[in-house]
Every structure is written in structure tokens, then in C-alpha cells.
C-alpha positions as CSV (number, residue, x, y, z in Angstrom):
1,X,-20.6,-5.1,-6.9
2,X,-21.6,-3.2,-3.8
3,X,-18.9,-0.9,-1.9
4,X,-19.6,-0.2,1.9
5,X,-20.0,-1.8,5.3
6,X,-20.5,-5.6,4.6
7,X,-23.0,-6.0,7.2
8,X,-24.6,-3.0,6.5
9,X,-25.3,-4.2,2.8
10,X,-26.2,-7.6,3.8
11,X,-28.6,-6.6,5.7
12,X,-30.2,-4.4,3.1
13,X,-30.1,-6.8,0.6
14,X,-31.6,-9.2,2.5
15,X,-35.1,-7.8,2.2
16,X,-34.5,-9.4,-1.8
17,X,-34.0,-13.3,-0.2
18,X,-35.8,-15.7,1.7
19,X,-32.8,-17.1,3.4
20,X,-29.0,-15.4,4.5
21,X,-26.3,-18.5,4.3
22,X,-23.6,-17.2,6.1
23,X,-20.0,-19.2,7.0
24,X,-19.3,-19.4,10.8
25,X,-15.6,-18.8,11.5
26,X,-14.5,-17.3,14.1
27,X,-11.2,-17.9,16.5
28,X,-11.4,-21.4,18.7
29,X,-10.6,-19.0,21.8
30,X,-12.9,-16.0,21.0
31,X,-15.7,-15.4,23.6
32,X,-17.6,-13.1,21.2
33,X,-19.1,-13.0,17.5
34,X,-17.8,-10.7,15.0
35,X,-19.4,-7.5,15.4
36,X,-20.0,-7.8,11.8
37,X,-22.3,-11.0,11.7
38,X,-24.3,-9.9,15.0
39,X,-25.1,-6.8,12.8
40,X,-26.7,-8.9,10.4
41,X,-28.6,-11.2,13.0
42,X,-30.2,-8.3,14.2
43,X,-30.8,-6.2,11.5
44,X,-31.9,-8.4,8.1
45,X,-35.5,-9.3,8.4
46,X,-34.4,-13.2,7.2
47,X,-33.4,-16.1,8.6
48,X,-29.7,-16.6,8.8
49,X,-28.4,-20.1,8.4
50,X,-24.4,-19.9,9.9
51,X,-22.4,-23.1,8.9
52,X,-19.8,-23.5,10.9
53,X,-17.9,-26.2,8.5
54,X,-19.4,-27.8,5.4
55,X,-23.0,-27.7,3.9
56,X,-24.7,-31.2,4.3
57,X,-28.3,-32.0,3.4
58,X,-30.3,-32.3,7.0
59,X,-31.3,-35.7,8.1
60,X,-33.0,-34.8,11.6
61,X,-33.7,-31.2,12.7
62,X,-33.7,-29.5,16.4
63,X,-35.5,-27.0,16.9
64,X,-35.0,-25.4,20.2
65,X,-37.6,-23.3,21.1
66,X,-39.1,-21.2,24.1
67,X,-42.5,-19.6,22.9
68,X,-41.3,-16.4,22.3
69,X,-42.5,-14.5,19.1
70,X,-39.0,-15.2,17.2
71,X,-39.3,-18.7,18.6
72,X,-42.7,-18.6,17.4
73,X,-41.4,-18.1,13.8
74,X,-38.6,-21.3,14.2
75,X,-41.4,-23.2,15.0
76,X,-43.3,-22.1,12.0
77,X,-40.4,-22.7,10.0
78,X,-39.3,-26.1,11.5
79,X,-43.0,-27.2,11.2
80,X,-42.7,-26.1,6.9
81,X,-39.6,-28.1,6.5
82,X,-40.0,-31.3,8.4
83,X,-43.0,-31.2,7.0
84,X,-42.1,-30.7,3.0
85,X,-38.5,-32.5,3.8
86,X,-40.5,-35.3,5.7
87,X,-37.1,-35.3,8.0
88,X,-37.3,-36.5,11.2
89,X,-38.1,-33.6,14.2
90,X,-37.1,-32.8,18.0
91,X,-38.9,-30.4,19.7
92,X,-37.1,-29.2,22.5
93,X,-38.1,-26.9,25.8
94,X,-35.8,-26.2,28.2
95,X,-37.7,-26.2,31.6
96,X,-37.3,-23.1,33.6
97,X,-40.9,-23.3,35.2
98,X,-44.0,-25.2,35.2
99,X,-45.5,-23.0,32.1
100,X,-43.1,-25.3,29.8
101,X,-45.6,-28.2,30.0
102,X,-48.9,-26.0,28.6
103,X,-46.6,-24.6,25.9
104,X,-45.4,-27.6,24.8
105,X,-49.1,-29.5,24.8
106,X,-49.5,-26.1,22.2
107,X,-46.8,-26.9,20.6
108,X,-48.0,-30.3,19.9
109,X,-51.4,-29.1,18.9
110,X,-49.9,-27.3,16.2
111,X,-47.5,-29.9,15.0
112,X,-50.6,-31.7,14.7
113,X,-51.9,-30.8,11.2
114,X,-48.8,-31.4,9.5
115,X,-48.0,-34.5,8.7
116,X,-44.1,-34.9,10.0
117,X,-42.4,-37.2,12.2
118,X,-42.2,-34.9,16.0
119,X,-41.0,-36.0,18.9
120,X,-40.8,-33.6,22.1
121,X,-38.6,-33.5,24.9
122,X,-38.3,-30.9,27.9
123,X,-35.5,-30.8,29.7
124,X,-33.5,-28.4,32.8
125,X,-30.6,-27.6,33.1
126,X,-28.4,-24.5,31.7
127,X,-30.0,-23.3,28.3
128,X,-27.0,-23.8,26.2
129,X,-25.6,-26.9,27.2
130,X,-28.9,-28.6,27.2
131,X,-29.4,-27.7,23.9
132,X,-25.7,-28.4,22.8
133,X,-26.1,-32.0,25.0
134,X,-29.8,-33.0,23.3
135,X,-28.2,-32.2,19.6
136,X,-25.6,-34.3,20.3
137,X,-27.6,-37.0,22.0
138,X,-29.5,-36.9,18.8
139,X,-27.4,-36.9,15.9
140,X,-29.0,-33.6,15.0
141,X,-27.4,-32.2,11.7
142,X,-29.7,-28.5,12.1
143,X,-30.3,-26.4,14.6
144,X,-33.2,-24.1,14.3
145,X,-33.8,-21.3,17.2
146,X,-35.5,-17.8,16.9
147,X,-33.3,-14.5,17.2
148,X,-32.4,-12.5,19.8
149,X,-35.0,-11.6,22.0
150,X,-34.3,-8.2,23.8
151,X,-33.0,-5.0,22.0
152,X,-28.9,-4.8,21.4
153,X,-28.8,-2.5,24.5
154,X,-29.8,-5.2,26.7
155,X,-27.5,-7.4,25.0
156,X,-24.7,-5.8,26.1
157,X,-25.3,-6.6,30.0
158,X,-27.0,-10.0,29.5
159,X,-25.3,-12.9,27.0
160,X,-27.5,-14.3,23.9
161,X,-28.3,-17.5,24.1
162,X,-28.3,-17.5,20.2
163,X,-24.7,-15.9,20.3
164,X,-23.4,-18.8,23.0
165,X,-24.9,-21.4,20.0
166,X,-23.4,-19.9,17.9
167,X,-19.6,-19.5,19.4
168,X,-20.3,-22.9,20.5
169,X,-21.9,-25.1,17.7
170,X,-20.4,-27.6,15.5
171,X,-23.7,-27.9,13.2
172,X,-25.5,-25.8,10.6
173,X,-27.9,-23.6,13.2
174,X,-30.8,-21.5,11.4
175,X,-31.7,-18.6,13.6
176,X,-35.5,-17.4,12.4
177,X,-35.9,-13.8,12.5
């Protein structure tokens, strides 16, 4: 039995763990996470798997991903488990600019010497909703994406695509650290 700041002790405990499973509730009309579970997103040096409703076994994984070095670490993990899991894989880049058609020819390089079942998809349109609109499209059951990319200061003036996700998902989403 620990006694302090849940997050707080999470988070230090996590460097014991391979994986944080964490339950996703939060009020239907809250615009924000709890201060307490963005703590531990930032801080613990693990992945963080929030369910917002009921465990189920995945039968086809997203992974939504945008070459940047946390994204670089849910594609390493997505590649492990479709791979090991042999479950069925979507890539997904959501086009901002023309560099999402090199990255993704990368990406498929390095799917390559695994042995899973990939398909990849770019698409435009607002970050969140794509992703929401191809997991839905695609009967996705979990949604892998990396962390937060710029420090909590910047945070505070420019909204998370991993906290959006998050408020916003109805599906298990594993956010790789």
C-alpha cells in the first residue's frame, strides 16, 4: 500500500512494468483530461493503454502515426504485436504535406521484415476526426499513437492530439511513450 499523489506514484512505479492499463472515465461534457491521468501520460516512461469501457481481446489494430520519435516507438510496438498477435494492421498518415508519401514508403519498408498482415492508408483532413472516422470505417478495436510531442508548457497554448483521442474515443487507445 502506497500513500501520496496517485499520479505521482504511478508514475514511479511504472519504471517496474512494461505496460500502464488505466480506465478512461471522464464526464460526457468535459473538454479536458483529469489533471491526474495527463500526469501520468507524461511522466511514466511506459505505454499507457486507457479503456474507455470493457477490456476485449483486439481483432484489427490502428495505429496512427506521424514519424515523430514517440510515433516512431507506436510503430515499433504496433509492428511487435501484429506481428506476434498475427492481427490484422492499418497504418494510417494523416496528410498535411507532401513528405507523408516518403514516410509512409519507410514505413512500409520496415513493415516489411515482419511477417503481419499491413495495409496503409493516407488521408487529409482534421487530425482527430480522420483518425476517429478511419477507426470507425475499420472496425478498429485498438488504437495505437505515440505521446505528446512538445513539452507540457506548450501544451497549455496548443491542444494534444493524444488528449482530443482520448476525450473522444470509444475504443481501447495505447499511447507509446
Amino acid at each position: 500500500i502506497e500513500q501520496g499523489r496517485v499520479a505521482r506514484v504511478i508514475s514511479e512505479r511504472s519504471h517496474w512494468v512494461d505496460l500502464i492499463v488505466m480506465r478512461l472515465a471522464h464526464p460526457s461534457n468535459s473538454t479536458n483530461l483529469s489533471n491526474g491521468f495527463q500526469t501520468i501520460l507524461s511522466r511514466s516512461p511506459r505505454p499507457v493503454l486507457a479503456l474507455p469501457g470493457n477490456a476485449v481481446e483486439p481483432r484489427r489494430i490502428l495505429l496512427a502515426y506521424d514519424n515523430s520519435p514517440k510515433g516512431r516507438e507506436a510503430l515499433h510496438t504496433t509492428a511487435y504485436v501484429a506481428n506476434n498477435w498475427k492481427i490484422p494492421t492499418t497504418v494510417l498518415y494523416v496528410q498535411e504535406n507532401r513528405s507523408a508519401a516518403s514516410q509512409l514508403e519507410e514505413t512500409r519498408q520496415y513493415f516489411d521484415q515482419y511477417n503481419a498482415n499491413v495495409e496503409f492508408m493516407q488521408r487529409s483532413g482534421p487530425e482527430v476526426d480522420t483518425i476517429l472516422g478511419v477507426a470507425a470505417e475499420k472496425e478498429i478495436d485498438l488504437l495505437v499513437m505515440g505521446g505528446y510531442r512538445s513539452n507540457p508548457f506548450m501544451r497549455l497554448f496548443r491542444r494534444s492530439t493524444v488528449d482530443a483521442i482520448l476525450r473522444r474515443s470509444t475504443i481501447p487507445v495505447l499511447v507509446c511513450r
